[in-house]
N, C-alpha and C positions, 0 to 999 in steps of 0.2 A: 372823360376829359378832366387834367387837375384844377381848373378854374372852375368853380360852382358860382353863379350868380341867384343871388337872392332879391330879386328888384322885388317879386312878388309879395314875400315876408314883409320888404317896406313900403308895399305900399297897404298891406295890409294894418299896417301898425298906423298909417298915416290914416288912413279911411278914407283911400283914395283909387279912383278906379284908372285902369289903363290907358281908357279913351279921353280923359280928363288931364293925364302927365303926359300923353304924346301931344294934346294940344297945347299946352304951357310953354314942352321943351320945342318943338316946331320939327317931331319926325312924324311919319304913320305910324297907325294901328299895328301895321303888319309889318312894319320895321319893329316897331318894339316887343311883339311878339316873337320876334326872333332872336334877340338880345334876351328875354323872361325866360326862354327853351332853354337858354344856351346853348345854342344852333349860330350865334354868332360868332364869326371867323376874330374879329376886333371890334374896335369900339371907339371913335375920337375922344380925346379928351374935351372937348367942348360938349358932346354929347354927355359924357361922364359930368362934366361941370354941371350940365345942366341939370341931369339928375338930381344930383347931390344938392344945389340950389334948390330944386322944386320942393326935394322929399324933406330940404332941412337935417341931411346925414352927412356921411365920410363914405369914401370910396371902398372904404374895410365894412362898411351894414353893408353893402351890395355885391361885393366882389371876395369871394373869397379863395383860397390854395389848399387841395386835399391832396396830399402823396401816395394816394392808393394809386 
């Protein structure tokens, strides 16, 4: 897939665990497990917003475009 997501990297940079940013932003474990795979189809922006709110980043730390 050319969309690589890096939630991982941020939240490692935050020193912040998974179970702890799906309880912030108000999805599941296993939802945002799914969006860290990059196994997910899409993404709202409200869920992005909230990301980006919790982690204190831009949608470009988390969401990136690889042309391979």
């Amino acid at each position: 897939m050319a969309i690589i997501v890096n939630l991982d990297v941020m939240l490692a940079k935050r020193k912040m665990r998974s179970k702890e940013l799906a309880g912030i932003i108000g999805i599941t474990t296993a939802n945002l497990s799914i969006l860290k795979s990059g196994k997910a189809k899409a993404i709202r922006f409200s869920t992005l917003e909230a990301i980006c709110k919790a982690l204190e980043c831009q949608p470009a730390d988390i969401l990136e475009y690889n042309n391979d």
